[in-house]
PAZAPA-4460 file (N, C-alpha, C; in steps of 0.05 Angstrom, whole numbers, plus 32768, in hexadecimal, padded with zeros to 4 digits):
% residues 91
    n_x    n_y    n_z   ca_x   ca_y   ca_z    c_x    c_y    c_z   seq   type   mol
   8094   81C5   810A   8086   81DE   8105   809B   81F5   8105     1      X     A
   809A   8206   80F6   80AB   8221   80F3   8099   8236   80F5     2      X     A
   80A9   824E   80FD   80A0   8268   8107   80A7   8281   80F6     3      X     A
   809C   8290   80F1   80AC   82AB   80E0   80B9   82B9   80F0     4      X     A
   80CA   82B9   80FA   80DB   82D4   810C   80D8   82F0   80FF     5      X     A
   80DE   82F7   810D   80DC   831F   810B   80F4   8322   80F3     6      X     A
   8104   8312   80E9   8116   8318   80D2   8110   830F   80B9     7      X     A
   80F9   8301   80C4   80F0   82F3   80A4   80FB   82CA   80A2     8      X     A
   8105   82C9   80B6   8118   82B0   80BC   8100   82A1   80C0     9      X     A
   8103   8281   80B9   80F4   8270   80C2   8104   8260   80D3    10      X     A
   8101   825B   80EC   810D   8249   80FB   80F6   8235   8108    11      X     A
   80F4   8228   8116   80EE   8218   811D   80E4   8218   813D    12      X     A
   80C3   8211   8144   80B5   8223   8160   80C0   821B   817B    13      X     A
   80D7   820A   8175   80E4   81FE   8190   80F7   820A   8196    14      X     A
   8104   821C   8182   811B   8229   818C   8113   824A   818E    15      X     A
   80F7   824F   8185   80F2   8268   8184   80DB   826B   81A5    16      X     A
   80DA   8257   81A8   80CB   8253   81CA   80E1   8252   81DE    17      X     A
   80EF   824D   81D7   8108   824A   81EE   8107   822E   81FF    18      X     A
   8101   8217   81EF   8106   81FF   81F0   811D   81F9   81FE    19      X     A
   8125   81E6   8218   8144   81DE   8220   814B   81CB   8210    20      X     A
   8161   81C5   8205   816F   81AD   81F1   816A   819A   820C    21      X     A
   8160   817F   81FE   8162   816A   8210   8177   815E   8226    22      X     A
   818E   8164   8218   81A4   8166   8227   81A6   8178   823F    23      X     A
   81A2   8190   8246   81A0   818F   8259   8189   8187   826D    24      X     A
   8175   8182   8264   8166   8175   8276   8160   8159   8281    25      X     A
   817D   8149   8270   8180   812F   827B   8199   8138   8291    26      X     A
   81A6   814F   8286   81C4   8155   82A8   81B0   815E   82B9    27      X     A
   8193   816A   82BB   8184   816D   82D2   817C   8153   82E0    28      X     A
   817A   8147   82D1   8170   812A   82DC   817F   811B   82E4    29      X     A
   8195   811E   82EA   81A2   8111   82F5   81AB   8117   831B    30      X     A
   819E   8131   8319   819A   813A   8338   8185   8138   833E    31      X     A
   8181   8126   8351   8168   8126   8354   8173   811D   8379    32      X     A
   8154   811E   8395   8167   810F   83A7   8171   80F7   83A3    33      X     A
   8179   80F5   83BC   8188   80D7   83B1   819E   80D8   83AB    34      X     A
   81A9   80E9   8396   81C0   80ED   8386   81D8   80F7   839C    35      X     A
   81E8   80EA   839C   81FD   80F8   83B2   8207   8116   83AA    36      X     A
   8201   8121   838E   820B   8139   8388   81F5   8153   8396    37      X     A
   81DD   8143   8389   81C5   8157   8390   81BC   8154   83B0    38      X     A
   81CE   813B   83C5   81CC   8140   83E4   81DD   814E   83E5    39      X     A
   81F3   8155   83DB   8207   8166   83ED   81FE   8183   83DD    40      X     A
   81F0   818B   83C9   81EB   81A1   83C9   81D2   81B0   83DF    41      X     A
   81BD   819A   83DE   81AB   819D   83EE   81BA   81A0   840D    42      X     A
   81D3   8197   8411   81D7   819C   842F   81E5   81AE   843C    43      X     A
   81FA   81B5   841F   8204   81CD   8420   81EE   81E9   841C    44      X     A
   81D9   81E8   840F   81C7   8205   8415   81B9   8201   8435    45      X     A
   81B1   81E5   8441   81AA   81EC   845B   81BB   81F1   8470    46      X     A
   81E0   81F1   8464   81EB   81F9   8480   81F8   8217   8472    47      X     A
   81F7   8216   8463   820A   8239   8453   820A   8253   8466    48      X     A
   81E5   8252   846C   81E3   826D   8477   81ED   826C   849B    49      X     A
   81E3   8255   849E   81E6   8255   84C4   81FE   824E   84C9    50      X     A
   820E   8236   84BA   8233   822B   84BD   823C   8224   84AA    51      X     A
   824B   8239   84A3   8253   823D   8483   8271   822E   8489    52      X     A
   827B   822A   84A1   8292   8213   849B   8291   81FE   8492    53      X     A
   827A   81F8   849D   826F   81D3   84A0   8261   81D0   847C    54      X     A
   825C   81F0   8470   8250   81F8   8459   826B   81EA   8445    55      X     A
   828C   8203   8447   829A   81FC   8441   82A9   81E2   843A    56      X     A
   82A4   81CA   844D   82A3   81B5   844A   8299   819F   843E    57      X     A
   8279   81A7   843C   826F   81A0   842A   8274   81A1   840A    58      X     A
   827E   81BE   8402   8284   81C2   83EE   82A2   81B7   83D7    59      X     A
   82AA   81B3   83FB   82BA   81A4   83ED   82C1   8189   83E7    60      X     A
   82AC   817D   83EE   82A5   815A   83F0   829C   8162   83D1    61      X     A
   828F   8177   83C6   8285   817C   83B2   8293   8181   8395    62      X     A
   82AF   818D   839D   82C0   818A   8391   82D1   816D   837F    63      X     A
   82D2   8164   8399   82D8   8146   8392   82BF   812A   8381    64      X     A
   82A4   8138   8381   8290   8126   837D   828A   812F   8360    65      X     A
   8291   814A   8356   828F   815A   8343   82A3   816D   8334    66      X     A
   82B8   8164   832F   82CE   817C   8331   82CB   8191   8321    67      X     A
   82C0   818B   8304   82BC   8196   82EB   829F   81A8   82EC    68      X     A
   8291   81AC   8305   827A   81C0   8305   8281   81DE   8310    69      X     A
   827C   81EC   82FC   828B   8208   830C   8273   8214   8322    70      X     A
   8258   820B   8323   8256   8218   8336   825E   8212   8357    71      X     A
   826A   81F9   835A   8277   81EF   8378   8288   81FF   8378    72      X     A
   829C   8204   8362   82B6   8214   8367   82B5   8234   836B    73      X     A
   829C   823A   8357   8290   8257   835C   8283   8255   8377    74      X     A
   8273   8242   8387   826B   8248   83A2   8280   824C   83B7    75      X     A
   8290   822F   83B2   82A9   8230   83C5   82B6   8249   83C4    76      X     A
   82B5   8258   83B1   82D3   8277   83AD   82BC   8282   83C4    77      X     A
   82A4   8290   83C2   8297   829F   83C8   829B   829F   83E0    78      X     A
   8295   8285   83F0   828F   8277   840A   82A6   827E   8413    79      X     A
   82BE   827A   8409   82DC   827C   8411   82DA   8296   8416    80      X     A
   82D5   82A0   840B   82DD   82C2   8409   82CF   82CA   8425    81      X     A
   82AB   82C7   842C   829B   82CE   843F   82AB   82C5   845D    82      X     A
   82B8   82B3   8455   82CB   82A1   8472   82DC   82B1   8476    83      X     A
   82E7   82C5   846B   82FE   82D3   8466   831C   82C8   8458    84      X     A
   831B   82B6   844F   832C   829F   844A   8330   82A5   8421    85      X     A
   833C   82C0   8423   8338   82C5   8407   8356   82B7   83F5    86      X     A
   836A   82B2   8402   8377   8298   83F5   836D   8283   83F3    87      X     A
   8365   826C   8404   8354   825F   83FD   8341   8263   83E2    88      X     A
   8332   8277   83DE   8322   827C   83C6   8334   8279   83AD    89      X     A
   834A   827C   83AD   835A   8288   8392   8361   826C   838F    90      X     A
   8360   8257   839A   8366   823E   8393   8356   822F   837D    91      X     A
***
């Protein structure tokens, strides 16, 4: 099925709904529990706020389980930074 857009364009109602490409919703599915990626995220938000060292640590088991995800590396800088440990971050 196609749609008329406001330009006169016919595209198509899955991309004019804001449909996700399947692709990412098979990389969602792959966290699920269970998943050693999606326990150490789940364990790192229950210790972040109360022991953000033991947090730190976590993140970085996370590093190693995932290297190529920027948001471990974007949490770790942040986390680093809150520790005061702002070399550490620039790593």
């Amino acid at each position: 099925m196609y749609t008329l857009a406001a330009t006169g364009v016919l595209i198509p109602i899955k991309y004019a709904l804001g449909d996700e490409p399947a692709v990412a919703a098979s990389e969602q599915a792959d966290y699920k529990p269970g998943n050693p990626i999606y326990d150490r995220w789940e364990k790192y938000y229950n210790l972040v706020s109360m022991q953000p060292a033991k947090a730190e640590k976590v993140l970085l088991e996370l590093t190693e389980l995932s290297p190529n995800d920027p948001n471990v590396w974007k949490s770790l800088a942040y986390l680093q930074i809150n520790l005061n440990k702002p070399d550490d971050a620039l790593v």
